[in-house]
Legacy VTK file of the C-alpha trace (Angstrom):
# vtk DataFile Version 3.0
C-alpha trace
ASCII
DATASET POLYDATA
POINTS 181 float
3.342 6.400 24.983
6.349 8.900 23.951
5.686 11.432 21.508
8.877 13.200 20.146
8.512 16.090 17.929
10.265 16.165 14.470
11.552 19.572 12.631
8.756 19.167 10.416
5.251 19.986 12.004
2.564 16.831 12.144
5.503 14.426 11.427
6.069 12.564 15.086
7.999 9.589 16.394
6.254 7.884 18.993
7.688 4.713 21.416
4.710 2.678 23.084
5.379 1.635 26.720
6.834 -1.543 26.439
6.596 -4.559 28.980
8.605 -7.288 29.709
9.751 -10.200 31.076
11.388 -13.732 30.918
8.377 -14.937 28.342
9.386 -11.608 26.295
7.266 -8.337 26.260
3.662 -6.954 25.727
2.659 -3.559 23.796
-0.383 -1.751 22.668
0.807 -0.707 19.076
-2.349 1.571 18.671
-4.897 3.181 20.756
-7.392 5.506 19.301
-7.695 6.887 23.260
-3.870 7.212 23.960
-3.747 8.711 20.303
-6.011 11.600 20.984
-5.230 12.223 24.128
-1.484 13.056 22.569
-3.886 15.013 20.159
-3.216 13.094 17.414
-6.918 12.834 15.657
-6.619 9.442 12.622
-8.949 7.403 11.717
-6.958 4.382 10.001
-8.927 2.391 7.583
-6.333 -0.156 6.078
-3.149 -2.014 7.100
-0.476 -3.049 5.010
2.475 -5.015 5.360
5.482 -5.795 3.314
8.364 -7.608 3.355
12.186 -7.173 2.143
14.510 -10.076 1.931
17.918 -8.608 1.034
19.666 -5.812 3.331
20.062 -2.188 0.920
16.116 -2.485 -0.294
14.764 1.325 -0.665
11.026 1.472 -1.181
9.988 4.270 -2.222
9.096 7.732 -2.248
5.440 6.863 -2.146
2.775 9.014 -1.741
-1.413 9.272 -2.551
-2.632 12.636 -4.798
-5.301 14.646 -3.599
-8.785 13.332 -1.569
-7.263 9.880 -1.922
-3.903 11.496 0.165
-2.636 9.244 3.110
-1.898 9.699 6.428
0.293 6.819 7.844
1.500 5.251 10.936
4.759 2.798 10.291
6.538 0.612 12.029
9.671 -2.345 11.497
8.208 -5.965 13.354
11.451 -7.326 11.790
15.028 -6.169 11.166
15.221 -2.439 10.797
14.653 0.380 8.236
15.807 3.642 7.929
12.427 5.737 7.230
12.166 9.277 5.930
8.895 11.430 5.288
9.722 14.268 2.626
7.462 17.369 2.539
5.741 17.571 -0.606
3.003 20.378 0.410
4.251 23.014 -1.957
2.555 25.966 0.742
4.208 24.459 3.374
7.215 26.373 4.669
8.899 22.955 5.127
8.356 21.654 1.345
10.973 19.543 -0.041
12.392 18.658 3.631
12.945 15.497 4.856
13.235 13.489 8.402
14.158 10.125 8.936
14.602 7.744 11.924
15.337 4.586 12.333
13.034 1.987 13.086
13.213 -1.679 14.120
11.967 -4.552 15.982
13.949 -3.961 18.971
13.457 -0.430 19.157
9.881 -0.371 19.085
9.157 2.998 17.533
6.985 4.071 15.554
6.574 7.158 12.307
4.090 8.700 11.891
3.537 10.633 8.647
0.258 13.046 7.542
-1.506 13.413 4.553
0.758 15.726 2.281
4.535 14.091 2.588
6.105 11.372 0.374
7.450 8.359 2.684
10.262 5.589 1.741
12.292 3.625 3.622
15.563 1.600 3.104
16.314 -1.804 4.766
19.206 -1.853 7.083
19.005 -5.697 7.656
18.020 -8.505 5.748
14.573 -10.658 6.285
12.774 -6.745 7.119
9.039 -6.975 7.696
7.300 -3.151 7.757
3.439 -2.709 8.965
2.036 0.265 8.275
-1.716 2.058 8.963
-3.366 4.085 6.647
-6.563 6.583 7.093
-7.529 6.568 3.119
-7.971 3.431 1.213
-5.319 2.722 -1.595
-6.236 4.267 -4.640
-4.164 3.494 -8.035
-5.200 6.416 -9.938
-3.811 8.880 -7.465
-0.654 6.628 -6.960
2.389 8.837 -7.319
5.891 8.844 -6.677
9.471 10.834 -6.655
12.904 9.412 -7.451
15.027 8.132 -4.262
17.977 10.143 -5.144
16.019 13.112 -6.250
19.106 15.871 -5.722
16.714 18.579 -4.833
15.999 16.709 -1.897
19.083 15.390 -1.135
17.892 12.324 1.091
21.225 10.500 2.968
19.687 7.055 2.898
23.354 5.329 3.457
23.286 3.562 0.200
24.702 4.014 -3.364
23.238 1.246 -4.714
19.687 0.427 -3.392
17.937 -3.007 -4.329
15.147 -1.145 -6.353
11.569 -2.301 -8.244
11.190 -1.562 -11.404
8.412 1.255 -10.641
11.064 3.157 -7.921
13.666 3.217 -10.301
11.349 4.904 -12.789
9.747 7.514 -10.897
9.632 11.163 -11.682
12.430 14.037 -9.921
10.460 16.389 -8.038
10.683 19.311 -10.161
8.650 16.219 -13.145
5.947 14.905 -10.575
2.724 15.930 -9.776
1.798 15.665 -6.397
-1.692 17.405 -5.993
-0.981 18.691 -2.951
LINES 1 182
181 0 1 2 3 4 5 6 7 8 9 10 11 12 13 14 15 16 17 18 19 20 21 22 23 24 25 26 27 28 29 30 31 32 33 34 35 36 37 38 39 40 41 42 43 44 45 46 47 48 49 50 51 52 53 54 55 56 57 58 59 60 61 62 63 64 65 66 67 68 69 70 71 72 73 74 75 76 77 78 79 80 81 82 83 84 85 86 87 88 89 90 91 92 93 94 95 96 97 98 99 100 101 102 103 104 105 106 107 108 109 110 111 112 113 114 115 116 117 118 119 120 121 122 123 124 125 126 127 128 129 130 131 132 133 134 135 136 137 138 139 140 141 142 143 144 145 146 147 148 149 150 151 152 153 154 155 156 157 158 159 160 161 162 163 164 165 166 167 168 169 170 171 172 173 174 175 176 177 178 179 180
């Protein structure tokens, strides 16, 4: 497995070793040993997966307050995305910076995001399917999240005019949310 460093610490892009052949290919998409032995420590309790129909859907920027704060590990099975993790750890000396790579099911990679950063995505393809690990259980009370074209942040997601849910298009600038960081 590849493990390529982002400019903001913990945040990591990593490409499994990919096999294959006429029939089409074989991956391990996790491994708690390859994982640690790249020092990367998680203990993922839940898996979610969602699905976007219509090229230009932005989901997010989601993120979990406090002890209930996620750590996640994301990848595209379908289509692509363009996925960004924002730094919302006001101590940090990388708050309210962002990274984003693409991801997709040809390209194989994987995001992986700590505890401590927002995360969003925009579809760059229609029929999209996104899997994604967490290491905290979803909690609804610490549920939080900060406007997709929050200026302070200043995210390029290469779209005006996202498909949006009514809950993204609703949530809070940065300099209005609470992040409990």
């Amino acid at each position: 497995m590849k493990l390529t460093e982002t400019k903001l610490a913990g945040v990591v892009i990593l490409e499994p070793d990919v096999f294959g052949d006429h029939r089409g290919f074989f991956m391990e998409s996790w491994s708690k040993r390859k994982m640690d032995e790249l020092g990367l420590h998680y203990d993922f309790v839940q898996d979610n997966h969602s699905s976007s129909t219509v090229k230009g859907t932005l989901r997010g920027i989601h993120f979990q307050r406090g002890d209930k704060a996620q750590a996640k590990l994301v990848r595209c099975t379908r289509g692509a995305v363009y996925d960004v993790a924002v730094d919302l750890r006001p101590y940090s000396p990388t708050y309210k910076q962002w990274v984003g790579v693409e991801l997709s099911a040809e390209n194989k990679k994987q995001f992986l995001i700590p505890r401590g950063f927002g995360h969003g995505f925009v579809t760059l393809t229609d029929d999209v399917e996104f899997l994604y690990k967490a290491d905290n259980y979803y909690a609804p009370e610490a549920d939080g999240g900060i406007r997709w074209n929050d200026p302070e942040l200043a995210i390029d997601w290469g779209v005006d005019e996202p498909v949006l849910s009514d809950k993204d298009d609703k949530s809070p600038f940065l300099c209005d949310a609470v992040t409990g960081f």
